[in-house]
N, C-alpha and C positions, 0 to 999 in steps of 0.2 A: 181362578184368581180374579178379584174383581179390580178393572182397570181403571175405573172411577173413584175406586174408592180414594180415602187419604191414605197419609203413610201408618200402615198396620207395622204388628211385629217389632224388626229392628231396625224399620225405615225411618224412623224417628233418628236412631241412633247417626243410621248411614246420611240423612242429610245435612245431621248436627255436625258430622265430618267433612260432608264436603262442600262446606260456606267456604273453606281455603279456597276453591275453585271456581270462585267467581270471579267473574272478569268483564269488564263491562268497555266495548273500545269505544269510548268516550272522548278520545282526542281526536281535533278537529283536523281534516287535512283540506287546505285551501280554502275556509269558511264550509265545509258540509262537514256536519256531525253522520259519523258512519252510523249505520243500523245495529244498533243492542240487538240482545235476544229476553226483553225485560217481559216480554208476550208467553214466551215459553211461563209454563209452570212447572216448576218444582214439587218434587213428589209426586207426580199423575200418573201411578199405574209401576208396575213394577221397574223399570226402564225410568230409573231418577238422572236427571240432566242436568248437571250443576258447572260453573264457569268461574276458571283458573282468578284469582287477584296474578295481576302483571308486575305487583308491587315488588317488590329486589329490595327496597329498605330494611324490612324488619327483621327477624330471625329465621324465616323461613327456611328451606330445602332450597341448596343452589345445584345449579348443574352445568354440566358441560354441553357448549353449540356442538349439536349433531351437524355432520357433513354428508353422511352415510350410512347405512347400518341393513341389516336385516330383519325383517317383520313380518306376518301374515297379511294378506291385503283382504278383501273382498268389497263389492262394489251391490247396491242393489240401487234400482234404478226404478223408481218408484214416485209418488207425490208421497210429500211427508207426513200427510193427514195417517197415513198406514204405518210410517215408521215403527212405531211402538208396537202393533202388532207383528208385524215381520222380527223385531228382534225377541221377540219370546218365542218364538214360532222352533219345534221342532227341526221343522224341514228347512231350516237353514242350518248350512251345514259346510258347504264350498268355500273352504280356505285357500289361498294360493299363497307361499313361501315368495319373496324377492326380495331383490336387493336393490334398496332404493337410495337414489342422490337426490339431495337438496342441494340444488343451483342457484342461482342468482335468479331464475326468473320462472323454475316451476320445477316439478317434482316426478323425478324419472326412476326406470327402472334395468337396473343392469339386464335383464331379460326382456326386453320389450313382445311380452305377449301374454294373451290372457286378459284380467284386468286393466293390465298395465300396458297396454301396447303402445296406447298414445300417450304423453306424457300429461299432466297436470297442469298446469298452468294455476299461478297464483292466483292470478285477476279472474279468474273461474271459480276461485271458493269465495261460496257465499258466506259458509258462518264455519266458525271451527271450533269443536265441544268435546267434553270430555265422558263419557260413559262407563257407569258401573254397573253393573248384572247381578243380580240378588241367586240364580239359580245357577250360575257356573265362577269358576275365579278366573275371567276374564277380563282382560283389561283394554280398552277400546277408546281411538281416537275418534272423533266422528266428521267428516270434511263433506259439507252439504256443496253441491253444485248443482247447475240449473238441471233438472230430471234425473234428480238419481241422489245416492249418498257411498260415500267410499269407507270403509272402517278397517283403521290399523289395528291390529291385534298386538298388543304385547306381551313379551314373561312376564309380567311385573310392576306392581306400579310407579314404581320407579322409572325405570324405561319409560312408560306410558306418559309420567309427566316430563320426560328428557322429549319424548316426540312431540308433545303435547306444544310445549314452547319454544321448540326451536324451529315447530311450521309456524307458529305462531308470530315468530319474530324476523323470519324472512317473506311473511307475509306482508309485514306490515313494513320492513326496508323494502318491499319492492314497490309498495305504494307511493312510500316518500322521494323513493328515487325517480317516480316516473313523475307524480307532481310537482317537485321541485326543479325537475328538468325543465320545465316552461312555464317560467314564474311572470302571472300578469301584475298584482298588487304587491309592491315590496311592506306594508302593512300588516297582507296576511298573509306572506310569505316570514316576516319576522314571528308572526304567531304559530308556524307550522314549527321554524327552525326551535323555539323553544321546546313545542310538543316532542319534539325529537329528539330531544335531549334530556327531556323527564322518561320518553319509554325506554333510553339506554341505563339511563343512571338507574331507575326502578327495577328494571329486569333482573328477573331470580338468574339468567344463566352467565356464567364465567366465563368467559371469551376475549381474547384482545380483540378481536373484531368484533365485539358488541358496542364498545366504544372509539373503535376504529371507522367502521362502513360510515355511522354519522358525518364525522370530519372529512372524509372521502366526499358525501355527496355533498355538504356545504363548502369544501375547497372548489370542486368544481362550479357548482355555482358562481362563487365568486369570480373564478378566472375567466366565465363565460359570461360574465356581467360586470367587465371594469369601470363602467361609468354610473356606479354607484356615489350619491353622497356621502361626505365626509362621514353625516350623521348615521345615515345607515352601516356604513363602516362600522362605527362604533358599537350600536345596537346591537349589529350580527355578532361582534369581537365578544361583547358582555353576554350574549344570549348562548354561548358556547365555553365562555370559561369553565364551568362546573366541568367539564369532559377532558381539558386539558389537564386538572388536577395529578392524574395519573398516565396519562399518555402524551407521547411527543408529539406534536402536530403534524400533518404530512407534509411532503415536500409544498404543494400547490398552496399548501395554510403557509407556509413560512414565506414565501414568497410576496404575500397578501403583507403579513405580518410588517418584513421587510419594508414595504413600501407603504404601511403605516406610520413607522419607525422615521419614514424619513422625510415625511410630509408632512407631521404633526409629532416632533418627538417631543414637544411641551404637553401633549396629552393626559390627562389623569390614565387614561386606558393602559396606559407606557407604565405607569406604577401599580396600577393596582391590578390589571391585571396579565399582562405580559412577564411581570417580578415570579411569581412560583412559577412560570411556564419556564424560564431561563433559568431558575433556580434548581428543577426539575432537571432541566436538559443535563448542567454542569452535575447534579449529583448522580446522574445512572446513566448520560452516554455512554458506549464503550467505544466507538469507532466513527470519528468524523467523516472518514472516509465513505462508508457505506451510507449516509446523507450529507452532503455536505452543506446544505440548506439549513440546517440547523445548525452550523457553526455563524452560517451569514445572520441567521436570524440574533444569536446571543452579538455577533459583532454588532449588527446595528441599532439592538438593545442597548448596549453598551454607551454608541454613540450620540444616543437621544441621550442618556442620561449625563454626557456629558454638555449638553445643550442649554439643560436647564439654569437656571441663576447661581444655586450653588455649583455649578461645571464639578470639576474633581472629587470634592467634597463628595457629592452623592456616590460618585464612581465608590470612592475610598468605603464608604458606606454599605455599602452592595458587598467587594471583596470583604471584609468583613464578618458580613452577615453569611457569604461564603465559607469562612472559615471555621464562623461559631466562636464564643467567649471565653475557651477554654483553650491552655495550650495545645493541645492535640486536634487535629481536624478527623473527624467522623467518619468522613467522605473520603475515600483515596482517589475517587477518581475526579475529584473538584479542579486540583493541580494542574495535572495533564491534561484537562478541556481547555482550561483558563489559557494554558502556555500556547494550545491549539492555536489558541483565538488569537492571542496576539502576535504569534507567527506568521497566522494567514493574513492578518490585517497590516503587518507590516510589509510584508510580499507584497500587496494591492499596491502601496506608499508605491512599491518602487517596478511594479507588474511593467510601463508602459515604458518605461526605459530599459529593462530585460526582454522585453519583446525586440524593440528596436531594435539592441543588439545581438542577440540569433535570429530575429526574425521568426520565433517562433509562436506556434497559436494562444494566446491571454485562457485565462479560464473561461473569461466571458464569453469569448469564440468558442471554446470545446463549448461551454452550457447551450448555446446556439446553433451550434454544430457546424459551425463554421469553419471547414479544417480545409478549404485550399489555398493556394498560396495568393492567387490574384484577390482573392477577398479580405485578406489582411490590409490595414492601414500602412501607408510608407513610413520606414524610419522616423523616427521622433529627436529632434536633434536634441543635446543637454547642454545645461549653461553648467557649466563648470568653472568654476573662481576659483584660482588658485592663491594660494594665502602669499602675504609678503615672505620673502625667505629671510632667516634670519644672519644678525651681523655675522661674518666667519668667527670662530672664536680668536681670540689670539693662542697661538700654540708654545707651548713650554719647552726647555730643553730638558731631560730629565736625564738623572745619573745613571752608567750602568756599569755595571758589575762587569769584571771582568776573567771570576774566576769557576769554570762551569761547576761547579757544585754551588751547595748555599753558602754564603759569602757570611761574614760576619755582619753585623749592623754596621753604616757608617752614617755621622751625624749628615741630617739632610742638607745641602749644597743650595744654596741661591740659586731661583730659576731664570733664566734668562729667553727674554722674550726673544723670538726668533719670525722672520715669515713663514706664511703658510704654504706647502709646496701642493697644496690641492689648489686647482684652480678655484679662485672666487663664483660662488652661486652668482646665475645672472639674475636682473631684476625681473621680477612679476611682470610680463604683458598685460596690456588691461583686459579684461571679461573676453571670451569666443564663444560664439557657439558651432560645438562639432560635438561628433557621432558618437553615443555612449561604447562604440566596442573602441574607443582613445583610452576610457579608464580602464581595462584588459591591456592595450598595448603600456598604457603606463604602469600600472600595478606590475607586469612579469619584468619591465626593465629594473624597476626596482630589486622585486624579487631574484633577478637574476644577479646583479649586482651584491646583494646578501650573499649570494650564493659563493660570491666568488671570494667575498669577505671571509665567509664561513671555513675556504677550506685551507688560508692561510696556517693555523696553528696547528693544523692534525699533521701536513704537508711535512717534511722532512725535507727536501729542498727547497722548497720557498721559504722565505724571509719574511713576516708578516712587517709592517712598516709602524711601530705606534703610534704616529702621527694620526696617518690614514684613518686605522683603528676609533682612535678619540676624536676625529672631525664628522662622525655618521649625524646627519641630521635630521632629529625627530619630524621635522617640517616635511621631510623631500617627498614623501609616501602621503602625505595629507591630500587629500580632493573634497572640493564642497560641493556640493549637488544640488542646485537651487529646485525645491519641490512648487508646486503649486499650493495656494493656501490651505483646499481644505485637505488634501494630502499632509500637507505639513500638519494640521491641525490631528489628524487622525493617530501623526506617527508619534504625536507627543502624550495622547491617551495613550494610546497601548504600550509607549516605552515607560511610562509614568506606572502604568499597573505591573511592569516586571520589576520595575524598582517597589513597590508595595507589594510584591508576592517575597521579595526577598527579605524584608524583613521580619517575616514570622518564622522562627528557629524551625518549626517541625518541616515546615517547606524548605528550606532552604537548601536541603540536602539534595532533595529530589531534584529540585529546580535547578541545580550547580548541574546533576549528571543528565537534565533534558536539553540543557543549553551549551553542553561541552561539546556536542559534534561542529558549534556552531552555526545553528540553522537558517544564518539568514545568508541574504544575497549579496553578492560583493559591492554593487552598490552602495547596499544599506550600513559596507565596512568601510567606505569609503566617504560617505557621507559625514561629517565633522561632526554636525549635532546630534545623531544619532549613537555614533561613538560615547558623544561626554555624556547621555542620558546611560548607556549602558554600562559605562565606567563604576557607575554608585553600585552596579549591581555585583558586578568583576570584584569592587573594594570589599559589599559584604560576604563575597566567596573567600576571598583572602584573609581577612577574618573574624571567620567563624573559629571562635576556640576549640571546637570536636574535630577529633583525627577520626576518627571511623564512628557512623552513625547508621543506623536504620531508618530506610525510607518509610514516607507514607503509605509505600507500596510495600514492606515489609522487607525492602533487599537492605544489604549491607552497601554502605556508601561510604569511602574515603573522598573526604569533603573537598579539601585540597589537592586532590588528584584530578578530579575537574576541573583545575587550570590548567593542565597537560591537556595535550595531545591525545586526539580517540587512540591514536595509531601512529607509526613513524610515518615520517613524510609528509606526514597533512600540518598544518600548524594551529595551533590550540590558543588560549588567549591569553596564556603566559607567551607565547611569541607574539600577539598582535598587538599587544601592549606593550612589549619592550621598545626601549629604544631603538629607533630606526622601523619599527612594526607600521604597519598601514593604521593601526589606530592610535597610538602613542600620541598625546598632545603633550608631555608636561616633558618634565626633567629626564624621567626615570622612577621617580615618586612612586607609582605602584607598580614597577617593575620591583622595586628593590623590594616591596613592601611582600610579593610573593615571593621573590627566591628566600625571605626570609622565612616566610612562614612555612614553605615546603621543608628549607633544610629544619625549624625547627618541630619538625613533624616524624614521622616514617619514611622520610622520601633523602633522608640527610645519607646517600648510598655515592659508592663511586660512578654510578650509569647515571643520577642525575650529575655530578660534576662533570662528568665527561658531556653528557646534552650539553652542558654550560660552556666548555672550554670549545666545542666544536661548533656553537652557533651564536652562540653570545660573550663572547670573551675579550670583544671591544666594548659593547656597552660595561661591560664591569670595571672592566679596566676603569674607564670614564668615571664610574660613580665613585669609584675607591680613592681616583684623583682629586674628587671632589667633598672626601671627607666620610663618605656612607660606610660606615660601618659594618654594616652585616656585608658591603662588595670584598671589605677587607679582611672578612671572614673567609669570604669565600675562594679569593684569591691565596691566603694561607692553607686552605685546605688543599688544593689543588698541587701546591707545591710539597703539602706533607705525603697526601698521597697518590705522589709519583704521576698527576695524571697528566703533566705537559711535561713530552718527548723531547721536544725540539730546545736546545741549549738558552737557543738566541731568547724563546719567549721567555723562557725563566726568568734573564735575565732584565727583561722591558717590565715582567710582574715586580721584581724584589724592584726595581728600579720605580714603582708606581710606588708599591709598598713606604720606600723611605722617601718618598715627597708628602708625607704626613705626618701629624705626629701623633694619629691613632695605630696608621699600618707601622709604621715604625716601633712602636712599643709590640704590636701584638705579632712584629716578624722577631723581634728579640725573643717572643716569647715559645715562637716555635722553632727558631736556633737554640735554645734551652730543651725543648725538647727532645728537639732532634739530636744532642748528646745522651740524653737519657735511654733514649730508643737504643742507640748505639752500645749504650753499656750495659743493656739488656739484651739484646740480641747476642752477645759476644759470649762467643762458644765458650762450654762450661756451663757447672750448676748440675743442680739433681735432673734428671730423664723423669721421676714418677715424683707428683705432690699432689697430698691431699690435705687440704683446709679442715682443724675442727670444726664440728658441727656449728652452730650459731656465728659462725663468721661474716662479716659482713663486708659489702661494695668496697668500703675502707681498709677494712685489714688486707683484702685481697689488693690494693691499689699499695697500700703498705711495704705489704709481702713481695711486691714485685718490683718494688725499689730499691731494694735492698743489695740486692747482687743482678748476677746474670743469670740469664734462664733461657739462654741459646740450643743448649739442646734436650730442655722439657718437650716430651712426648705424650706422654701422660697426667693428666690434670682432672683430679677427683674435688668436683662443690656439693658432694652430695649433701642433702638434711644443713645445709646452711641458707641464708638469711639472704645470700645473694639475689639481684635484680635485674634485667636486663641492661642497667647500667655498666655491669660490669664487663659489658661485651666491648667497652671501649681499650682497657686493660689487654683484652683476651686475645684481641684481634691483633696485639704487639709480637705474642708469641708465635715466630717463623715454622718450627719445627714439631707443633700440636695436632697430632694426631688423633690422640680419644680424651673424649672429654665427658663428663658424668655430672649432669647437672640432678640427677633424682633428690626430687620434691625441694625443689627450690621455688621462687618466683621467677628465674627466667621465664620472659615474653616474648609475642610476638616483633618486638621493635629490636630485641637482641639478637633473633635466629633473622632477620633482615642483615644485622652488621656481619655476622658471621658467615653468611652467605657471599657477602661481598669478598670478605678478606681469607678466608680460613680454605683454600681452593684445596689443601689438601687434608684435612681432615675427613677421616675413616669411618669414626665410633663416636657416636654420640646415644646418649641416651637420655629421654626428656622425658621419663616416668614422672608421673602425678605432677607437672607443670601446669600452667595456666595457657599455653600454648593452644593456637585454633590453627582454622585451616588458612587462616589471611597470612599467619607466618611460616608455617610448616608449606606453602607453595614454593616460599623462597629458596626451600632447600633442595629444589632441583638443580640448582647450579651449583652444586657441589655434589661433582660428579665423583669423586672418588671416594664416598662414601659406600660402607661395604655391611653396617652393622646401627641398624636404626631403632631404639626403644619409643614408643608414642604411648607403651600400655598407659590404659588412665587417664588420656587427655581427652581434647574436645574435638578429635579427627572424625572428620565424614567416610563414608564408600565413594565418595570421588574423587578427593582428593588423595586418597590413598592408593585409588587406581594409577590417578594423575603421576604421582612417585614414581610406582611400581615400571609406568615405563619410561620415565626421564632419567631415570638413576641404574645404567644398564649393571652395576658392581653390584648395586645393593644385596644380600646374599639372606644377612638374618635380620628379621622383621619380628618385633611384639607389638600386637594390635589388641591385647587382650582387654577389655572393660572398655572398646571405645564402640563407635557406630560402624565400625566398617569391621569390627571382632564377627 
């Protein structure tokens, strides 16, 4: 073979293929352009030598960063004037098998011996090339170092180019991370940090750490050079955006970021390119937790933008652009970062007055690691203003009833103004300043005193007072928190973006059940302005017209159940907004405005009137005296069913009732009923009735007016027209044992009432209803159910499990055509 000659044969062919493999390291590190291999010729001799493009843009073959792998090694140790002839050469022959790691700083071998005894070292390879062999199908890296050359052998060319460029590419991070490590010219350090960011973004290989290691070595930079210019700030910030595109910054970039944010947030940087880097963060976070530098970073994103001339305005612009133009957001996880953000940033508001009072470690401390107790700051005293109290009301005598059952209507009686036998509120002292754990001891004396309020009307020998009752003063729980400005300033963004997260319907569902455990600090409940800013948010929970909706997370959300309670015991923000509640500023206005909207919801059951009679049943009292309607509702219900024990309170409710001339009409209206009930329940009547088919809510309301139906046991609605309305009728009948609703529309909101009231019914059967599992859970509390039909509804396998052990009777079960069949 002649090794002078040109390319004979199909070397024409083979070099026309491997022009992809040119590669020329062309970018400058520190001002020195590295050494090409522009000297090499191509084609010279059978042993053609051609170099990789590094190029990652075009359509190329992408590949995965090797960490590891196994390969043939061998090593010849030569000047490379002979290279070409040794690799034709027969008598090379000595292949060694290893398994080699690529480290951070050179290239070893699980076996260290043979070839490979001493590791590689990067800053040791001179040039790194790719080889093709015309007389065998081998495939060969080539790593030139001083006196010798080392050649990987691959399966395939594939591998061959996976080895090819992932030596390739920790070759050349190891360069950048060791010149950047000791930067003399920030000039042409700004020329290198761009170089470095054209070899990531261009590189054929897929790796988060192809675009990670970069941000790594220019975060440290940075942190090892804080007495950088503004303007170089900037420079570095612009010369690394194209990498942020797709990746999250690291902690030490957010940090930097941070403290751009808060030293120039008028910056164009802060808009143009910081905006998809927070935009990024809020759409594919999953866990603040696991950095939480990225939540400070989108906080202080935030706060620069409320800096600028239009303040709000931009903020509003941003959520927004968050959401997208369309009623539905894209993004499920945009919400839950958002709600993050301004959880944490409202914590900060109030971190140095909750430190005060446990004296425990600030985050700032943990991020410092500062966790002894001598290295904490002393107590932080709090101005606390306590509001003027307000005048006593003047109190009423009111009429009462003297006969323990429900009394007939009697026209309402002149009230006569009487004193108050509660002591007069004392006056406001003027301002103090003392120890935020004073709002703790005050906050539980109140709560204690609810407490005590609370257990007046469950109590059988106590006496509740309605005086007492109707003097609860929305004021007495108020505390004001005087913030520092830019604290106040911070708490008013972020309460201002929960009140703008609530107004877009798809959020507002999610948002009701991220903020129903209540997550902020008693503080922050305690604090007046805080309260009225989160009020707007509390009123669009209240109402929203959807009783059960689907989150952006895809769960099912009963919208207004997230004014309750996570749990018993803990209090929810239907109690811290009630009257007498620690947040309550007004009348009762949206207290009343939610127990309306619950009872006219799915939630209209006896366990929420009894919540109501056992912990709020003086503020109702109060509104119903005061004309509120829906209080007058509620206090009629209570009396219809049976849910105050105690004689005496009956009597102080009918006695509110006729001090109006709403409750007055609408207690006639349930003395009217309550003869109807009476002459319906009065034994006698058929035991078995079944409705024709097409019957409706009406005729069955009709039909059951008519006589008595005291000892109906049996009640067939099959193939009729009925709705769960008519669970109001149903729930009349004492003695209803089975009941047959197949292929009606009873619903979820009907097997809710009949849970409530129907405690002994046996047999039900809900073939082909509309019925889910949000109402068939109900029916665990009706335990004496022995014969359950679901064929054909829309029952899960868990919730059917869930039955299977709450309902120890249940006996016969049809699950046929459902998900748990």
């Amino acid at each position: 073979m002649d090794f002078n000659s040109g390319n004979g044969g199909g070397g024409g062919n083979e070099l026309h293929n491997n022009q992809f493999y040119q590669c020329e390291e062309n970018k400058p590190l520190l001002g020195e352009m590295s050494e090409g291999n522009n000297n090499t010729k191509l084609g010279a001799g059978p042993c053609k030598r051609s170099l990789h493009h590094c190029g990652g843009g075009g359509g190329g073959m992408r590949y995965k960063l090797l960490h590891e792998g196994d390969i043939q090694v061998c090593v010849v140790k030569h000047p490379r004037t002979f290279l070409s002839k040794l690799l034709t050469s027969k008598f090379l022959r000595r292949w060694e098998p290893h398994h080699l790691t690529l480290t951070d700083n050179s290239l070893t071998s699980a076996t260290p011996t043979g070839y490979m005894e001493t590791s590689l070292s990067y800053s040791s390879i001179e040039d790194l090339q790719l080889l093709s062999w015309d007389n065998a199908p081998k495939y060969c890296v080539q790593l030139s170092f001083p006196g010798g050359t080392v050649l990987l052998q691959a399966a395939n060319s594939y591998l061959r180019d996976q080895w090819f460029h992932s030596l390739q590419w920790k070759k050349k991070i190891y360069k950048y991370r060791k010149v950047l490590n000791n930067p003399s010219r920030w000039d042409v350090v700004l020329k290198e940090i761009r170089a470095l960011v054209d070899m990531a973004l261009t590189s054929p290989l897929q790796d988060e750490s192809i675009h990670q290691a970069p941000l790594h070595i220019i975060s440290t930079l940075l942190a090892e050079n804080s007495n950088l210019s503004t303007q170089d700030h900037e420079n570095i910030i612009v010369a690394i955006a194209p990498l942020l595109e797709n990746n999250h910054p690291p902690p030490d970039l957010c940090e930097f970021f941070c403290k751009h944010c808060r030293e120039r947030p008028r910056s164009m940087v802060v808009i143009e390119v910081f905006t998809p880097v927070v935009q990024r963060i809020l759409k594919h976070n999953m866990d603040f937790g696991k950095c939480p530098r990225l939540r400070l970073f989108t906080q202080e994103y935030i706060l620069a933008l409320n800096e600028l001339n239009a303040g709000m305005e931009v903020v509003k612009k941003f959520v927004h652009s968050m959401h997208g133009p369309t009623g539905q957001c894209p993004h499920p996880r945009v919400l839950p970062n958002l709600v993050a953000v301004c959880l944490a940033a409202i914590y900060s508001c109030y971190e140095e007055f909750i430190n005060s009072r446990d004296n425990s470690p600030s985050l700032k401390e943990i991020r410092n690691g500062c966790q002894q107790q001598n290295d904490r700051k002393p107590p932080m005293p709090l101005r606390l203003l306590r509001p003027e109290p307000p005048t006593p009301p003047t109190a009423t005598l009111l009429p009462l009833s003297t006969s323990p059952s429900l009394p007939q209507p009697t026209p309402p009686t002149p009230s006569i103004p009487i004193s108050s036998p509660t002591p007069c509120l004392p006056l406001s002292p003027p301002p103090s300043v003392v120890n935020s754990s004073e709002i703790l001891v005050e906050l539980e004396r109140n709560n204690s005193a609810n407490t005590r309020q609370k257990e007046g009307p469950s109590g059988g020998d106590s006496e509740p007072n309605l005086i007492d009752c109707l003097l609860v003063s929305p004021a007495v729980n108020t505390l004001s928190i005087q913030l520092p400005a830019q604290a106040d300033r911070v708490l008013g963004c972020f309460a201002l973006i929960l009140k703008m997260l609530s107004d877009y319907d798809d959020w507002r569902p999610a948002l009701a059940s991220l903020l129903q455990p209540i997550p902020f600090p008693k503080e922050a409940l305690a604090h007046t302005k805080f309260t009225k800013e989160l009020k707007y948010v509390i009123q669009r929970f209240a109402e929203d017209p959807r009783q059960e909706v689907t989150n952006c997370m895809c769960m099912p959300v009963h919208v207004h159940s997230c004014l309750l309670s996570v749990r018993s015991g803990k209090d929810g923000w239907f109690q811290l907004y009630s009257p007498g509640g620690v947040a309550c500023d007004d009348d009762g206005e949206l207290f009343a405005s939610m127990v309306h909207i619950l009872m006219g919801s799915c939630y209209k059951t006896k366990k929420f009137l009894l919540s109501l009679a056992e912990n709020k049943l003086g503020p109702c009292m109060l509104l119903a005296l005061r004309g509120n309607q829906t209080m007058v509702e509620i206090l009629c219900l209570m009396l219809e069913y049976n849910i105050i024990d105690n004689k005496d309170t009956q009597l102080q409710i009918i006695s509110t009732l006729e001090s109006t001339q709403v409750g007055l009409r609408m207690y006639e209206q349930l003395c009217d009923r309550q003869r109807e009930l009476k002459a319906l329940q009065r034994k006698g009547g058929p035991t078995r009735l079944t409705l024709p088919s097409k019957s409706t809510d009406a005729d069955l309301a009709r039909l059951l007016s008519s006589g008595s139906f005291g000892n109906l046991e049996n009640l067939s609605l099959a193939f009729t027209n009925v709705t769960s309305a008519c669970a109001e009728q149903l729930i009349k009948l004492p003695s209803l044992k089975q009941l047959n609703l197949w292929s009606t529309q009873f619903g979820d909101a009907g097997l809710r009432l009949l849970s409530e009231h129907l405690a002994c019914l046996q047999v039900l059967n809900l073939c082909e209803t509309p019925v889910t599992d949000a109402g068939l859970l109900a029916l665990s509390s009706m335990k004496s159910l022995c014969s359950l039909n679901m064929n054909s509804t829309k029952l899960t396998a868990d919730t059917y499990e869930d039955l299977k052990a709450k309902l120890p009777n249940l006996k016969d079960v049809d699950v046929r055509y459902t998900e748990a069949w």
